[in-house]
C-alpha positions in Angstrom: 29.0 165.3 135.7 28.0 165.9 131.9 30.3 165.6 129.2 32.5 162.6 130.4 33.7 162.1 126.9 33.3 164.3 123.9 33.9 163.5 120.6 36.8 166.0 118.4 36.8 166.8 115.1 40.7 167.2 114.6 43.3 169.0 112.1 45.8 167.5 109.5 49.0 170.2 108.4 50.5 169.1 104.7 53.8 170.0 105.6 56.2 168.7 102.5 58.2 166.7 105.2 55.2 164.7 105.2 54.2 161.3 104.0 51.7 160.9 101.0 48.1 159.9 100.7 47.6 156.5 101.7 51.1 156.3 103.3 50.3 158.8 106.0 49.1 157.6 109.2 48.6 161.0 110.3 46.2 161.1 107.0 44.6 157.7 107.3 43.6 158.8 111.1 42.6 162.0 109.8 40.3 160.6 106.7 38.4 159.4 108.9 37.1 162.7 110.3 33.5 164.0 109.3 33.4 166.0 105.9 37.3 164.8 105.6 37.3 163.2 102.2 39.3 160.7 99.8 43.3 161.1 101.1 44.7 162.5 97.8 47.7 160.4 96.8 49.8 163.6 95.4 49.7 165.4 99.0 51.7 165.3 101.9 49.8 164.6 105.2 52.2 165.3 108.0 50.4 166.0 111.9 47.3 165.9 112.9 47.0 167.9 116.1 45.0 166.9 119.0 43.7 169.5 121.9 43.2 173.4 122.1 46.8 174.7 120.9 45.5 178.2 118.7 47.0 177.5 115.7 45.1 173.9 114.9 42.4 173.4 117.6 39.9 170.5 117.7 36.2 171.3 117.8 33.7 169.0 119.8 31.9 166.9 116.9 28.2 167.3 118.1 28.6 171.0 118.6 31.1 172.4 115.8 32.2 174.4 118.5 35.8 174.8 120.0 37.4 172.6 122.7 38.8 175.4 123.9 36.0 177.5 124.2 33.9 174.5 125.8 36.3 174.3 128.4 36.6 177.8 128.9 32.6 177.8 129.6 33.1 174.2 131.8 35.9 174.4 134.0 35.0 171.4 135.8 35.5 169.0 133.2 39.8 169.9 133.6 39.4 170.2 136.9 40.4 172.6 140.2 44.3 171.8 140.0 44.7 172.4 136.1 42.4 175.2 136.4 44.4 177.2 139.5 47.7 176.2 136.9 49.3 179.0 135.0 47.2 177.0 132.3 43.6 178.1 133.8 40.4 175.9 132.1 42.7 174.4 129.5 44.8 171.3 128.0 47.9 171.6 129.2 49.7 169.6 126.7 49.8 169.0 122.8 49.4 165.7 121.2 50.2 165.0 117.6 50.4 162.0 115.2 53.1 162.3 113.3 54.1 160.7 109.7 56.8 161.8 108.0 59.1 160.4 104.8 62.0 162.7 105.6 63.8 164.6 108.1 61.8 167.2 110.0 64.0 170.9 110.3 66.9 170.5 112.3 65.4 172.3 115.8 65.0 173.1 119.3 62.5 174.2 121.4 63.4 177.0 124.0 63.0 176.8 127.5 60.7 178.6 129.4 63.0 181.4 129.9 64.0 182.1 126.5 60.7 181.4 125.3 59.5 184.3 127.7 62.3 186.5 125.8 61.4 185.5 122.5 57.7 185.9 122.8 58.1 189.6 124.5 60.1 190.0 121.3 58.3 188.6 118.5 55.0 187.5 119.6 53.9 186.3 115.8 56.7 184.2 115.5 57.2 183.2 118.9 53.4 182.7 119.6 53.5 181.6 123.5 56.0 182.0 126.5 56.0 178.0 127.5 58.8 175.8 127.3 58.0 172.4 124.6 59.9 169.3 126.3 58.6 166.6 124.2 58.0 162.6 124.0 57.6 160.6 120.6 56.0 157.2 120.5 56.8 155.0 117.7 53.6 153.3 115.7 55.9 152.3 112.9 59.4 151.5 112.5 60.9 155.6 113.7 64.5 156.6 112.6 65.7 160.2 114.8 68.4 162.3 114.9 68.1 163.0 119.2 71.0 164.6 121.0 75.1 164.7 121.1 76.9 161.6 120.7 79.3 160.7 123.5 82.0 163.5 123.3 85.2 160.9 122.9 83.1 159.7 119.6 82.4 163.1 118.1 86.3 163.8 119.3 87.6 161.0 117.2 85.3 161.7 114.5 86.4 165.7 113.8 90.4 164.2 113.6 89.2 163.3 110.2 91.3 164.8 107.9 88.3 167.2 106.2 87.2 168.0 109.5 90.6 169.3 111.2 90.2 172.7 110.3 87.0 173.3 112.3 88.2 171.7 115.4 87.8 174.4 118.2 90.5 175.9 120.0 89.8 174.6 123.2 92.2 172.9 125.6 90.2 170.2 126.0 87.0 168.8 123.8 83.5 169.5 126.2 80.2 170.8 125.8 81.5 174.2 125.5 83.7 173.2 122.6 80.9 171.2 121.1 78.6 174.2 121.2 81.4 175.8 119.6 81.9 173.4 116.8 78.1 173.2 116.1 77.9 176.9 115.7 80.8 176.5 113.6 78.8 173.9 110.9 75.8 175.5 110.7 77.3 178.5 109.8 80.0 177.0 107.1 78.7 178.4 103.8 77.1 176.3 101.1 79.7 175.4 99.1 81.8 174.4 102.3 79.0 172.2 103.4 79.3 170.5 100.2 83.1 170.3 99.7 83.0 168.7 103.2 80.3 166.3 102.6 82.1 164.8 99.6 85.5 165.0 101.0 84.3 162.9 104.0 82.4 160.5 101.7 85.7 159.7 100.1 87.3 158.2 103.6 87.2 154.5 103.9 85.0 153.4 106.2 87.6 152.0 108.4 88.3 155.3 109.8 85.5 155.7 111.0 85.6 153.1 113.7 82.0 152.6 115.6 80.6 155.7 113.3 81.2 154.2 110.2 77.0 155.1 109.5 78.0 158.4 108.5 79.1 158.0 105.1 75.6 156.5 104.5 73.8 159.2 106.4 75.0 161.8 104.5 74.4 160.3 101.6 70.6 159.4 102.4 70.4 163.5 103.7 72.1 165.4 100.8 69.8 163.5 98.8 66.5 165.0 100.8 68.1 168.4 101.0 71.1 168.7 98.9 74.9 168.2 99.7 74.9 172.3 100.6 72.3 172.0 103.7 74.7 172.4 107.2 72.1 170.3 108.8 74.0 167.3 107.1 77.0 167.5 108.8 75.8 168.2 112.3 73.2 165.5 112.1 75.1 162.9 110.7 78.5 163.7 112.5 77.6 165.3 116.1 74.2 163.8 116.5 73.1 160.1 117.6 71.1 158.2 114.9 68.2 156.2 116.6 65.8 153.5 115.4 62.7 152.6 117.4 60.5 150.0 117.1 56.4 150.5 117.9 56.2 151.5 121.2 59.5 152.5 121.8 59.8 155.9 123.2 62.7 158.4 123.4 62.5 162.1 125.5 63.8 165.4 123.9 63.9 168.0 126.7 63.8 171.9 126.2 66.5 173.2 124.1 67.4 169.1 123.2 68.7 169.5 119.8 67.3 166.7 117.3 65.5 166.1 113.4 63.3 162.9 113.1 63.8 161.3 110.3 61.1 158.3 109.3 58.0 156.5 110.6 55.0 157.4 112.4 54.6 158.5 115.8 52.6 159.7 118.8 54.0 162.9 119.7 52.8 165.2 123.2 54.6 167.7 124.3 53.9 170.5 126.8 51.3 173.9 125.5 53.6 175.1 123.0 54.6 175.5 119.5 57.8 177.2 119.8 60.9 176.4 117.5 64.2 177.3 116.0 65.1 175.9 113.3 68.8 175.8 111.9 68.8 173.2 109.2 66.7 171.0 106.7 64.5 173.6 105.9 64.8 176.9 103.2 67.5 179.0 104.1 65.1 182.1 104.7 63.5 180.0 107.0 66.0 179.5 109.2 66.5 181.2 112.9 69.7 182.7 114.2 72.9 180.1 114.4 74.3 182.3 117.8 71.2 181.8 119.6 70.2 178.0 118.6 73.7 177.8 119.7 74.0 179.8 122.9 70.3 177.8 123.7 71.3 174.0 123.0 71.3 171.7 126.3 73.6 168.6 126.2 71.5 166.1 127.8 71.0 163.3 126.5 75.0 162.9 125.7 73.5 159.3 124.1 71.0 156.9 122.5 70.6 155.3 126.2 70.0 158.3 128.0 67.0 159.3 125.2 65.3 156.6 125.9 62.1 156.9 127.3 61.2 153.4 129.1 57.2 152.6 129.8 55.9 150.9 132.8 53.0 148.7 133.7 50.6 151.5 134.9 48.2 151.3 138.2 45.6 153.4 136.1 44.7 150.1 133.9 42.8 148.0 136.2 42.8 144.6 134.1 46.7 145.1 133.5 46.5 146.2 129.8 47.6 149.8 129.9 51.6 150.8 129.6 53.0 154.5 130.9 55.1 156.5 129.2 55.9 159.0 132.3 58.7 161.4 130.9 60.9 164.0 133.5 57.7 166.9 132.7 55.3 168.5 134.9 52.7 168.5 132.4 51.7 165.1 131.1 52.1 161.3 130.9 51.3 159.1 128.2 49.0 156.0 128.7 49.4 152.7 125.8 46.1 150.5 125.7 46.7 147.4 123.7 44.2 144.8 123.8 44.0 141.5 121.7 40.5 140.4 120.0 38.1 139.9 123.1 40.4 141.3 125.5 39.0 144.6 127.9 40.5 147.5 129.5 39.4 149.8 132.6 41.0 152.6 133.4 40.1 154.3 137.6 39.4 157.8 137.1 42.1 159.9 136.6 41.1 163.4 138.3 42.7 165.6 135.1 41.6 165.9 131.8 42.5 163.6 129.0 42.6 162.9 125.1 42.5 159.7 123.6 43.2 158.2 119.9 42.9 155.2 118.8 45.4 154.2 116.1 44.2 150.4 115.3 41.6 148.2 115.7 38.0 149.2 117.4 36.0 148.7 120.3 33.3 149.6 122.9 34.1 152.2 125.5 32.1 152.2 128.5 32.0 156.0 129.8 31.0 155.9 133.4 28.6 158.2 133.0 26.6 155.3 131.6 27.2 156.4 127.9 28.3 153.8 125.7 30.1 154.9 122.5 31.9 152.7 119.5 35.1 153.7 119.0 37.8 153.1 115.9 40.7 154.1 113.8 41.2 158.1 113.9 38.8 159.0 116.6 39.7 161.3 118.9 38.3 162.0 122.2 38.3 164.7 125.4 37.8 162.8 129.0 36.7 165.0 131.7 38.8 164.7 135.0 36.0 162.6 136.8 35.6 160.1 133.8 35.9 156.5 134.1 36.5 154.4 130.9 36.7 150.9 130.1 37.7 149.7 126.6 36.5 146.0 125.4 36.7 144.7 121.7 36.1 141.9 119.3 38.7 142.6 116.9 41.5 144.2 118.7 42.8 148.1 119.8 45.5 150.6 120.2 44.8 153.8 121.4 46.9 156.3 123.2 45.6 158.7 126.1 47.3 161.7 127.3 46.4 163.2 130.7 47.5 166.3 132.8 49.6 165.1 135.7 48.9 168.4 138.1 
């Protein structure tokens, strides 16, 4: 089959979230794109998108021409079962690199059924009908806002004496009354947000038994979006505050409420680009409170249950590769990390595939017979039937997303 591997010329956003220049590992990977230039030092570099997603696409480097299009034109390189899919000849995930120096928008992404409402609705806003459950790799040191807290901790929490008043009237504290009570913060106006925010700042820290974090939370967030953003107070008080280490993983389902905060990371998610957004972002920017509300899911209920564990994988035949194989019909995650002189193989998958490789270089023996040299910020399509094997002199970490149907 031609075309095992072709080469992508990928997108960087400048989102102001995003880290700077030289910081960025989203921009370093990007730099080294054809025609991509110096990083300048005073902009923000914040994802560089990977695949055939509309709004950023990749183009194949030899040709200029889109992925998407290629595919279209070749739909044996993704393959009869991804092709039959309500996907057709297409990737049927998104990946990303990620790097960003503060807290993304407070958001969820809709399931597939209110993303089917929203769409028929406001197809420009709302620019596909697919759900976007998502996984985030850490390549640096990743702090996230992901999910509720246990209940009896947000419960002992809102008996604070500045938080009383917007306890709900429920008989007993549960996910309904938590949707309540999140509803209720993010639509407190701006002055309340504030009063609140320095009211709880004033409590001792010993009230706040194993949340005492908070204080310092909101501090650290008022700072990136002033003490009058809601997004504060559900973050910091209702949410749990993560910190991964590289390659660490956590899961954020459909509708899973959550805001990441620092680092770098390897983010896929299913074919979408759907969001509402409630806080950390321009108030005119902001989506409806009732429906974010009425949409949230409360799973995970806790840092453990987030947690996204990888596994040895079956795929890596020299016992290098790692799987990151999250709850979603769409894709799984491989991790190749190899030490100087150390080689990878990976059996052929039967789906397409992108790769990236984040450190290090190598030689990467297509099966086809092609050999190619691969380093830092390339970016690569496998066809279905491709058979790689990775060997190096220095060192490598790349990542490699594949459709699982």
């Amino acid at each position: 089959m031609a075309d095992g591997v072709l080469q992508l010329v990928c997108e960087c956003k400048h989102d102001p979230w995003g880290k700077q220049g030289q910081s960025s590992l989203a921009g370093r990977l990007w730099s080294h794109m054809p025609d991509a230039g110096e990083l300048d030092n005073s902009e923000t570099y914040s994802e560089m998108w990977m695949g055939t997603y509309p709004s950023v696409p990749s183009r194949i480097r030899s040709t200029g021409k889109l992925l998407s299009e290629h595919l279209k034109n070749n739909p044996d390189l993704v393959g009869q079962s991804v092709c039959e899919s309500r996907y057709g000849p297409d990737i049927p995930f998104l990946p990303k690199v990620l790097s960003f120096a503060k807290a993304l928008p407070l958001q969820i992404h809709p399931d597939k059924e209110l993303a089917e409402r929203l769409h028929a609705k406001d197809p420009e806003k709302f620019g596909d009908s697919n759900h976007k459950p998502e996984i985030a790799i850490a390549l640096s040191r990743f702090e996230s806002f992901v999910g509720f807290k246990p209940l009896h901790e947000i419960a002992e929490l809102i008996r604070l004496e500045p938080l009383e008043q917007f306890i709900p009237a429920h008989k007993n504290f549960d996910d309904e009354a938590l949707r309540q009570l999140c509803q209720t913060l993010l639509s407190l106006p701006p002055d309340t947000v504030s009063e609140t925010i320095t009211k709880i700042q004033d409590i001792s820290l010993s009230e706040f038994g194993s949340n005492e974090n908070v204080p310092g939370l909101l501090d650290r967030l008022s700072k990136q979006y002033s003490k009058f953003d809601n997004g504060n107070l559900v973050a910091a008080l209702l949410m749990n505050y993560m910190v991964l280490e590289p390659g660490e993983a956590i899961c954020v389902p459909a509708d899973g409420i959550h805001a990441y905060l620092s680092g770098d990371i390897i983010e896929c998610m299913a074919r979408s680009d759907n969001v509402l957004n409630t806080g950390f972002c321009p108030r005119a920017d902001r989506d409806d409170v009732e429906l974010f509300a009425q949409a949230l899911t409360f799973k995970p209920h806790s840092p453990q249950d987030s947690l996204l564990q990888s596994r040895k994988s079956s795929i890596g035949l020299k016992g290098k590769s790692v799987e990151y194989a999250p709850p979603i019909s769409e894709f799984n995650v491989l991790g190749v990390t190899l030490s100087p002189t150390e080689s990878e193989k990976h059996r052929v998958l039967g789906s397409p595939s992108i790769l990236v490789v984040t450190q290090g270089s190598a030689k990467m023996n297509v099966g086809d017979g092609s050999l190619h040299d691969i380093g830092e910020g390339d970016v690569y399509f496998a066809a279905k039937d491709a058979e790689l094997e990775f060997s190096t002199k220095k060192g490598l970490t790349l990542y490699r997303a594949y459709a699982t149907f």
